[in-house]
N, C-alpha and C positions, 0 to 999 in steps of 0.2 A: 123293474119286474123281470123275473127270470122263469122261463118253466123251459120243463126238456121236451126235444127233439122227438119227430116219431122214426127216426130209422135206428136202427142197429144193422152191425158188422159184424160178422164172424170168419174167422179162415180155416176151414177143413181140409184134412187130406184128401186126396182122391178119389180111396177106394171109399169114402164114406159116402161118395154124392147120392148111388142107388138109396140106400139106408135114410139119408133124410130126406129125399126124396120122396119117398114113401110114408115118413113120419109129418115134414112139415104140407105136405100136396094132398097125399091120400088121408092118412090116418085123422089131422087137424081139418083139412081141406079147405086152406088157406088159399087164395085165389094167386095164381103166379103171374108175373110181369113180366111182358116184353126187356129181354135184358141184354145191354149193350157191347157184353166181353162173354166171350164162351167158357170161360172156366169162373165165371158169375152167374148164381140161381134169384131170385126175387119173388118173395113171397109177402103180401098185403094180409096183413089180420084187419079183422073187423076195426073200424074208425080208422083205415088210415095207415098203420104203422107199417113200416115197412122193416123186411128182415134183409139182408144181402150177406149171401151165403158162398165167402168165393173158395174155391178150391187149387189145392195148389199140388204139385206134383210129388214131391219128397216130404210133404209136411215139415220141412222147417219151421215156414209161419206162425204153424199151426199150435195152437195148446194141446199139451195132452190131458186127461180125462182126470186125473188126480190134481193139475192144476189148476182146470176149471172149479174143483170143490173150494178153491181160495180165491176164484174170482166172482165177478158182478154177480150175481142172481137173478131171476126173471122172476116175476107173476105172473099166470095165466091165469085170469078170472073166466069162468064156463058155469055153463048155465045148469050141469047136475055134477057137481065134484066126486059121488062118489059114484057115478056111473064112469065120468072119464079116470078117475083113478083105477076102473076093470078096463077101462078100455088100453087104458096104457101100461099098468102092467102086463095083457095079455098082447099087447105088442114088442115087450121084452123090455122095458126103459127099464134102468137101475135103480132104486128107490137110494135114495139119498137119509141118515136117519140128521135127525137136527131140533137139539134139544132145544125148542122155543115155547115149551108149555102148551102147547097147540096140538089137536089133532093134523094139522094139516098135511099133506103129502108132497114131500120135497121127491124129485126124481130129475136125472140124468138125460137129455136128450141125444141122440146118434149125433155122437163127438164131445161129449161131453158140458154143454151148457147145461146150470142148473133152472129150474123153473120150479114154483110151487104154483098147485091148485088154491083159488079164492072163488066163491059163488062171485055172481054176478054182481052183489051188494057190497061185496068186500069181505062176507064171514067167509066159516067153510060151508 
């Protein structure tokens, strides 16, 4: 039996910690964690999962925003999809378009990971 892990990884530049900061702390209000290295952020979503969000000086590391549209994708299931879709539009995310037959709203988070909105049940 195999199932996945509840952390994820990400490496941003610098200047972007204010920015998701303010999207994965404020805007989501994702509960943050006591964290072991100073240029590492920790943010717990609901059940558990864990995000770690390290930051690194020159962005080598780091992906840029057109690269992340050919990397993993995210789900965020929420409990009113098109309330958080006004919510994160008027917080400036990028709308991502992504022809899947779906209403669904794909957008861009500060640094570029993609995520889509799903209700709580899995629909939109």
């Amino acid at each position: 039996m195999v199932s996945i892990g509840n952390h994820m990884k990400m490496v941003l530049r610098n200047e972007l910690r204010p920015r998701t900061r303010a999207f994965y702390g404020t805007l989501l209000g994702l509960k943050t964690a006591a964290s072991p290295r100073a240029d590492l952020d920790l943010y717990e979503f609901d059940g558990g999962f864990m995000l770690g969000i390290f930051f690194t000086g020159d962005g080598s590391e780091a992906l840029d925003e057109p690269t992340h549209l050919k990397a993993t994708w995210l789900e965020l299931k929420v409990d009113d999809p098109a309330g958080w879709k006004k919510r994160l539009t008027e917080f400036g995310v990028r709308e991502v378009n992504f022809p899947d037959g779906s209403d669904r709203f794909y957008f861009q988070a500060p640094g570029g990971q993609v995520f889509r909105l799903a209700g709580l049940d899995g629909g939109l």
